[in-house]
C-alpha positions, 0 to 999 in steps of 0.5 A: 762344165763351167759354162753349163753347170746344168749338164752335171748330173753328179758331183762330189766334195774331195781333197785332191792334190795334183802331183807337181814334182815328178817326172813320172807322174806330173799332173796326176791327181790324187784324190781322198775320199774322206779315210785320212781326215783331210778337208775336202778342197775341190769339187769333182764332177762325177757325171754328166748328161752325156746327151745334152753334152754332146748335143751342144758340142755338135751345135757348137761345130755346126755353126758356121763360121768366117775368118776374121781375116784373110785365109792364105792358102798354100798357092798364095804363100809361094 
């Protein structure tokens, strides 16, 4: 979405906090939608165009490609 923020159909303001401490829950996001009075501090992106998304993903993976350097394969590294 940060290289094709024309994708995002929805997005809204909230105050997230990301739970950094616990074993149990560390990297859960915890988000207030504005009921305790805290100021908003990331925007969140509620959807997207899930067509034109994965259209670019496929275009993405039908590119083709070639190594930047030679491939060894398993007969080769014997």
């Amino acid at each position: 979405m940060l290289l094709h923020p024309e994708l995002v159909t929805e997005s809204a303001s909230y105050h997230v906090d990301v739970e950094a401490g616990s074993e149990l829950t560390r990297g859960y996001s915890a988000m207030s939608w504005g009921v305790h009075g805290l100021e908003s501090n990331a925007t969140v992106i509620e959807s997207v165009d899930s067509d034109a998304f994965f259209e670019y993903i496929a275009g993405l993976l039908a590119q083709p490609t070639e190594p930047s350097r030679p491939v060894r394969t398993r007969a080769a590294a014997s």
